[in-house]
TORVEXVO-655748 format. One record per residue (C-alpha): x, y, z; residue in one letter. Coordinates in pm, whole numbers, plus 32768, in hexadecimal, padded with zeros to 4 digits. Last residue first. Example, Ala and Ser with C-alpha at 12.3 -4.5 7.8 and 13.67 -1.06 7.14 Angstrom:
<nodes>
85577F9682CAs/84CE7E3E830Ca/
</nodes>
This chain:
<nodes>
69FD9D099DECx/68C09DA29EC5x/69099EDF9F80x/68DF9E94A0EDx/67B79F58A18Fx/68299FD8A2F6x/672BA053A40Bx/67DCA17DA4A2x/6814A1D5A635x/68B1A32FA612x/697FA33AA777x/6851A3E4A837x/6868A541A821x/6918A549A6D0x/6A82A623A72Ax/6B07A75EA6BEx/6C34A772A786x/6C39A7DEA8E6x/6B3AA740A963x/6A78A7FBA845x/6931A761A7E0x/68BCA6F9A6B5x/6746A660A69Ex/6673A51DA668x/6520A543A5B9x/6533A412A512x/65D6A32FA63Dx/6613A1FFA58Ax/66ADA2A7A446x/66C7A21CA2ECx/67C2A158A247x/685AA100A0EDx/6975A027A0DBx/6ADA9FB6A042x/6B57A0A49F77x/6AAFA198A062x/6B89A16DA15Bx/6CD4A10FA0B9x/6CE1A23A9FDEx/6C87A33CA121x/6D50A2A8A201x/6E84A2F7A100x/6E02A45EA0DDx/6E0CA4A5A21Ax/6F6FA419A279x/6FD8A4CEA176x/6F44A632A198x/6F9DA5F7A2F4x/7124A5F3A29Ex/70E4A707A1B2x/706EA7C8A2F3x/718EA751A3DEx/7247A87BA3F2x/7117A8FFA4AAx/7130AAACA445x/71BEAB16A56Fx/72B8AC07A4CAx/7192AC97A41Fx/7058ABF6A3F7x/6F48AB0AA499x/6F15A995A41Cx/6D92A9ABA3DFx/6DBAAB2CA361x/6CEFAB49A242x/6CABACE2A245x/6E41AD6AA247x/6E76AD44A0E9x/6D2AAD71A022x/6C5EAC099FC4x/6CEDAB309EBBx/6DE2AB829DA3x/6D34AA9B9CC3x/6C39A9AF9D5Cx/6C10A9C19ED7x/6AD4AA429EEBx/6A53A93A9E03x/6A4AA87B9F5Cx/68ECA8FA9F83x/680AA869A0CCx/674EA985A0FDx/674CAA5CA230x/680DAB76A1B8x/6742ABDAA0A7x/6843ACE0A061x/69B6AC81A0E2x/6A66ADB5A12Fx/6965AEBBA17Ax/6866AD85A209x/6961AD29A310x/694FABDFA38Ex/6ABFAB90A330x/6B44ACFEA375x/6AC0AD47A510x/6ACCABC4A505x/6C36ABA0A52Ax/6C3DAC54A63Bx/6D6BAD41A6E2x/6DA9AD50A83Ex/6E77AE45A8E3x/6EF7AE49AA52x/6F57AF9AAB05x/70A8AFB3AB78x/711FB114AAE5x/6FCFB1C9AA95x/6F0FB1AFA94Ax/6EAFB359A8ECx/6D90B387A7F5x/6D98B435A6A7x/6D8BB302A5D7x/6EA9B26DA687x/6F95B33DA776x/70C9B282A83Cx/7150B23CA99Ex/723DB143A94Ax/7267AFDFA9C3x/70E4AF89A97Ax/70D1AE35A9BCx/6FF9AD37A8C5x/6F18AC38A8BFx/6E64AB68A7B9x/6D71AB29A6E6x/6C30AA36A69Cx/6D0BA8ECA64Ax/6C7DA7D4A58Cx/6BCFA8C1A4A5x/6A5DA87BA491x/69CAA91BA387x/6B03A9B1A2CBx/6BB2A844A30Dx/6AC0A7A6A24Fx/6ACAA881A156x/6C35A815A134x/6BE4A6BDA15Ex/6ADBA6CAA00Ax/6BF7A7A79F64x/6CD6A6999FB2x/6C1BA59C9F37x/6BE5A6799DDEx/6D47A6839DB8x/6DBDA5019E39x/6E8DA5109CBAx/6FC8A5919D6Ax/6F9EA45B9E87x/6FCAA3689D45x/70F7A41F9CD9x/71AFA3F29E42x/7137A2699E39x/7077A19C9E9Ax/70C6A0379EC8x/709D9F049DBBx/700C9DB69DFEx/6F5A9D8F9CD7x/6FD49E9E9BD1x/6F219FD09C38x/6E80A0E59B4Ax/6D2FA02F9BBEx/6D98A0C09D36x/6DB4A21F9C9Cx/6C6DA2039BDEx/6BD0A1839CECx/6C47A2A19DAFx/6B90A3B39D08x/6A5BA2FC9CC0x/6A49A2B79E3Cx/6A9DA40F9E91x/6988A47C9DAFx/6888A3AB9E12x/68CAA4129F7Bx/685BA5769F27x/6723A50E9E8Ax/66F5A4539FCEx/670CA560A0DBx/6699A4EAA1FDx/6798A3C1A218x/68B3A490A18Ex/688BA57EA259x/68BEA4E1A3B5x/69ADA3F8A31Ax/6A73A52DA2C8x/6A61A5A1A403x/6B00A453A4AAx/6C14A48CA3D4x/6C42A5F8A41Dx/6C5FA5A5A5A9x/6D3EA48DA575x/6E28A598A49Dx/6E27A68AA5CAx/6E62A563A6E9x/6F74A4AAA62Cx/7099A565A5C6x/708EA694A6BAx/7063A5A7A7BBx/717FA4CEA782x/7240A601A72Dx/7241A650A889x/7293A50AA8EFx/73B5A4F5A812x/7408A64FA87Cx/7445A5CBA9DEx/74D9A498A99Fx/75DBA55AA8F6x/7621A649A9D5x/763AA514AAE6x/774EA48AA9F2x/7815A5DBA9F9x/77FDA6A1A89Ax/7978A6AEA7CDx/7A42A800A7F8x/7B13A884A6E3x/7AB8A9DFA71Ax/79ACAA1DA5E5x/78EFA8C4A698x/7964A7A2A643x/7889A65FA588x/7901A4D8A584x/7824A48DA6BCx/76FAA57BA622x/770FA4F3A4E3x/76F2A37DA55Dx/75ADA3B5A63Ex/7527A46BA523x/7545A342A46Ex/764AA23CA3A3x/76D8A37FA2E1x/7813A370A3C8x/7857A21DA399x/784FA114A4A6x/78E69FC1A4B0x/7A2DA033A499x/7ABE9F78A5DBx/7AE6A0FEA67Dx/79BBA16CA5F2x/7901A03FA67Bx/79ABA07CA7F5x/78E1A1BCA7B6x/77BFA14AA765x/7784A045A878x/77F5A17EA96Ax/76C4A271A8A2x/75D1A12EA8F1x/761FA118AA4Cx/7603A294AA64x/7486A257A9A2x/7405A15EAA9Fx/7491A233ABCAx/73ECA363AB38x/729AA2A7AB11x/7259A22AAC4Fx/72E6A363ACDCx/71E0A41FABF9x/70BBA335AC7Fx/7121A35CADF3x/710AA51CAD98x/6FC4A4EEACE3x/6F17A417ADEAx/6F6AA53BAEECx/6EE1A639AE07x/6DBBA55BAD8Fx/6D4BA544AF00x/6D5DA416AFBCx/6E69A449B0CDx/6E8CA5BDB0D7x/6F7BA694B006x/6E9CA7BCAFB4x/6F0BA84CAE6Cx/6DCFA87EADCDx/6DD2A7AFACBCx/6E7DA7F2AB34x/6F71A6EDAB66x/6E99A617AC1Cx/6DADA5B8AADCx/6F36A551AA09x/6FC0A4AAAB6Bx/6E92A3D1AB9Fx/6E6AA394AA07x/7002A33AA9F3x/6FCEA217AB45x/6ED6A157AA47x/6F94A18EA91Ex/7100A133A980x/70EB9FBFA9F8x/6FFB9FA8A8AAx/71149FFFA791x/71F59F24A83Fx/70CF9DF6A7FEx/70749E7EA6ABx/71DB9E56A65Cx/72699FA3A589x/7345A065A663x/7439A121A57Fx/7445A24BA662x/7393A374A5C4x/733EA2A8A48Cx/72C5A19CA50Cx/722FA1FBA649x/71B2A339A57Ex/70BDA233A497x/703AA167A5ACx/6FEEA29BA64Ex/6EEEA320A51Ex/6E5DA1D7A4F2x/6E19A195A661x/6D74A2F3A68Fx/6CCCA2B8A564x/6C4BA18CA5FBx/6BC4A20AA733x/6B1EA345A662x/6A68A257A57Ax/698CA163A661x/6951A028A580x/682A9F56A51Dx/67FC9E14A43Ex/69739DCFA47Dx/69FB9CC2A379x/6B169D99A332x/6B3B9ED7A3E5x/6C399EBCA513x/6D4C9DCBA4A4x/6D369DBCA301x/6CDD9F52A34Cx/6E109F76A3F1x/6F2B9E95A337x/6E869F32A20Ax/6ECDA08FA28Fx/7026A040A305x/70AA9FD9A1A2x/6FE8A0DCA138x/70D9A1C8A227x/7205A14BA1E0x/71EDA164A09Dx/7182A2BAA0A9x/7282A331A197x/73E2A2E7A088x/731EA4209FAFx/732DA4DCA110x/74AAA4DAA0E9x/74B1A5899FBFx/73ABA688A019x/742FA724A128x/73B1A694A2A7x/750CA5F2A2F9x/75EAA715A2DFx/74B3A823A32Cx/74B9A790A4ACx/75E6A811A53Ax/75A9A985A500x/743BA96AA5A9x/74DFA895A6CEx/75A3A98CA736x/7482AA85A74Dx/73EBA98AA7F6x/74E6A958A8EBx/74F5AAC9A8FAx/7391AAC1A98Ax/73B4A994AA43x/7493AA42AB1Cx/7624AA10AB16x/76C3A9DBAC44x/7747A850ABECx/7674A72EAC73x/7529A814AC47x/73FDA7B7AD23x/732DA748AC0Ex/71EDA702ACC4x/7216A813ADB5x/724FA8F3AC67x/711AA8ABABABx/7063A8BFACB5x/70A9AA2EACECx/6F91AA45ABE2x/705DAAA5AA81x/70A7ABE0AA15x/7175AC3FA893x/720FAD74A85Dx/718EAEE8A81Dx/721EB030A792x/735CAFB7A6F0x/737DAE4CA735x/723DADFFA636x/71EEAF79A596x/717BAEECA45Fx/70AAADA4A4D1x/6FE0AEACA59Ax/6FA9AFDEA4C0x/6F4CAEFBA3A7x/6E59AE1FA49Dx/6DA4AF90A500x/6DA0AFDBA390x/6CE4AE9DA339x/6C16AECBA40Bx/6BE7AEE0A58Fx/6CD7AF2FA6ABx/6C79AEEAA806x/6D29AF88A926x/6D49AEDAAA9Ex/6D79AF3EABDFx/6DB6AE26ACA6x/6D15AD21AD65x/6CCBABF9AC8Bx/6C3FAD13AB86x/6BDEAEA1ABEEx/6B43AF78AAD4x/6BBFB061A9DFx/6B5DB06FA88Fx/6BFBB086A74Bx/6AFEB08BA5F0x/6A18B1C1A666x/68B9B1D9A651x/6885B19DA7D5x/6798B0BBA7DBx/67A9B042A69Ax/6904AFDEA69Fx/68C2AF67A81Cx/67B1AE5DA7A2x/6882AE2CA696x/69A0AD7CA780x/68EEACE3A86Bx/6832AC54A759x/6938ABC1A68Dx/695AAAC2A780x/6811AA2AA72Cx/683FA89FA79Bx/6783A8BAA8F9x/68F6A879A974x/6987A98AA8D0x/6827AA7BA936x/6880AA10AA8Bx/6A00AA46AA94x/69ECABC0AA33x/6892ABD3AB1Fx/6947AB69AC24x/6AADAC0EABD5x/69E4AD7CABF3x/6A80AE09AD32x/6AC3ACFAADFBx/6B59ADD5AF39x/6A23AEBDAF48x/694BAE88AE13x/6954AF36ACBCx/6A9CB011AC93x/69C4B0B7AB78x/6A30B101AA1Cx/6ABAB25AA965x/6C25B23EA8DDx/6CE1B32CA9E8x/6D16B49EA9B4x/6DE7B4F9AAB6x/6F39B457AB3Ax/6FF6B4ADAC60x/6F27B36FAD31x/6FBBB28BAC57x/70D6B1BBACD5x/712AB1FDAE42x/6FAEB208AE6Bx/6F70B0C1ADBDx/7092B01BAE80x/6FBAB02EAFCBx/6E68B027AF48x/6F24AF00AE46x/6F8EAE2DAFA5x/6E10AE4FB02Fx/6DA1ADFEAEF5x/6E92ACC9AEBFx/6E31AC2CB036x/6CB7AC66AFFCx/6C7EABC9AEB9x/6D5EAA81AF49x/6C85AA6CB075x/6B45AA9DAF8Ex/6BC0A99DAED0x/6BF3A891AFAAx/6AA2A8D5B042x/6A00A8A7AED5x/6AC4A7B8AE88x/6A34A6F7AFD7x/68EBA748AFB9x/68ECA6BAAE60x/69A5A553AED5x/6890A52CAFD9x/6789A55FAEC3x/
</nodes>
């Protein structure tokens, strides 16, 4: 209760310092304009951010959002989020407008957080780091070089649930998806394989990955403050490992393909310029959490489903039995063997409609600009939601069953399934996911069946979609 009190303090301190800067900048910025979306301000100083962060952590964050559709019978709103002014679009022509006009009309925000955590060691913000970072990535994320991932990844998965599954009567799923899932970007991100390196990282990465998004209060104790020691933890592990790989360049005992790590060392930019070593470190850990903390999320979902959804688990199984009795003993998967995961992917793809690993995101208008008649002021924030599509009844009728047919064919209407966002943004690492997910999926229920301790137990958003209580299951072991 202690620890409540205390968030709550921290941020009302925080809600307080951005309004009173945006009441400022908000009146440089938008006061010329008319016809705003219509909403409410809600509260002095927190405006509505309570009862945006209480219905995510009640697990119903779509109904902040259709509470205001219906409300005001309009798909963008106004209405006042971690202390700014904030517009939310809805639909699938809200997301269109969005992923369209990336660097044109809007740009991505983060909490100042992001930034204090990354102080930058060149003068580049995290926003163009990321924008560097989106070129940089599509080498090692195309298709060819994903084929060498799934390998690597089963090879993984069995070292995992050999370690953490077998000969456990009772499990709790989101802690081990979380290991699976960072297991699998130590090695390919930096070639760190050893359970025991793998471990020095983990423990000091889930401080800095729950900090990262904290109120950015740098007290002894708070996540903040535990954030920023876990990150220097982590930066002076990585820089030792970047100097390792350099001297292994120059000996030639590094290749270029080897891992990301490799491709960005051997990598220029358009002017002939190589990344500094602390650059590095830094989008390492950025794509540390990109690579791990969505696709944990959908794993631990699709346990969720699977276990209260048998029919639905009988058809994964069949699915990838028939892959795994393809198999000479001993034999990996394979690229072609992922291609024939169709129906399990449709299962994780509805999945991720119901509870999408991430909800939306934030952007910056740079523009003043119109949108469905209404005027979006220079400097005001803009959220989209994934849920104002995936629990929408005009794009996905009975929208609370459980129907990966969905998918089938050409698959819902561009712009309505938006797990991995659109545009520019789009996550580079999506097919990466689809991997990682899919390889979970044929070792888990190739090897049990399982139901759930806590029957009733619900998703939350903290800030991924997250089961309340870690998804304690009671596992069955297929017999031989």
């Amino acid at each position: 209760m202690e620890l409540f009190y205390a968030s709550l303090l921290a941020f009302f301190v925080f809600s307080v310092t951005l309004s009173l800067h945006f009441l400022f900048y908000g009146k440089k910025t938008g006061s010329g304009l008319s016809n705003l979306p219509p909403g409410s301000a809600g509260f002095p100083i927190v405006g509505e951010s309570l009862e945006f962060l209480s219905a995510r952590w009640k697990g119903h964050p779509e109904k902040f959002v259709f509470d205001r559709i219906a409300k005001y019978s309009s798909c963008v709103f106004r209405t006042r989020l971690l202390g700014s002014p904030t517009v939310v679009f809805c639909g699938a022509a809200g997301n269109k407008f969005l992923f369209s006009n990336e660097n044109k009309l809007v740009q991505a925000w983060w909490l100042s957080s992001v930034d204090k955590i990354f102080p930058a060691s060149t003068q580049t913000s995290s926003k163009e780091k990321a924008i560097r970072l989106q070129k940089m990535l599509p080498n090692f994320l195309k298709a060819e070089a994903l084929q060498r991932y799934v390998g690597i990844m089963y090879g993984i998965a069995q070292r995992h649930f050999a370690a953490d599954w077998k000969n456990k009567d009772q499990v709790e799923v989101y802690s081990l998806t979380k290991h699976y899932t960072f297991w699998i970007a130590c090695r390919l991100f930096v070639s760190v394989e050893d359970p025991g390196h793998v471990a020095r990282f983990e423990d000091p990465f889930t401080a800095f990955a729950v900090g990262i998004l904290s109120v950015p209060i740098d007290l002894p104790g708070t996540p903040f403050n535990r954030a920023i020691k876990a990150v220097h933890f982590i930066r002076t592990e990585l820089v030792a490992i970047i100097k390792q790989r350099k001297l292994d360049f120059a000996e030639g005992k590094a290749s270029p393909a080897q891992d990301i790590l490799s491709h960005m060392l051997s990598t220029s930019d358009e002017n002939g310029k190589f990344v500094h070593e602390a650059d590095i470190a830094d989008k390492i850990l950025g794509l540390l959490i990109g690579g791990h903390d969505t696709a944990s999320s959908s794993c631990a979902s699709i346990v969720k489903f699977l276990a209260e959804l048998p029919e639905v688990y009988e058809g994964v199984y069949r699915e990838q039995m028939e892959i795994a009795n393809s198999k000479a003993a001993g034999e990996l998967l394979n690229w072609d063997d992922i291609q024939k995961m169709k129906y399990s992917w449709n299962v994780a793809c509805e999945v991720m409609r119901l509870a999408p690993p991430v909800q939306g995101s934030f952007r910056d208008a740079i523009n003043d600009f119109m949108y469905n008649g209404v005027s979006i002021p220079k400097g005001w924030k803009i959220y989209w939601s994934a849920h104002s599509t995936h629990r929408n009844a005009e794009f996905f009728p009975e929208l609370l069953k459980f129907n990966p047919s969905r998918f089938e064919g050409s698959g819902p209407a561009p712009y309505t399934f938006v797990p991995f966002g659109g545009g520019p943004r789009m996550c580079p690492g999506q097919e990466y996911a689809q991997l990682e997910i899919l390889v979970f999926m044929h070792n888990l229920v190739r090897r049990f069946k399982w139901e759930k301790v806590i029957p009733n137990e619900k998703m939350i958003v903290d800030p991924m979609s997250i089961p309340e209580k870690g998804l304690p299951i009671r596992l069955y072991p297929h017999k031989a």
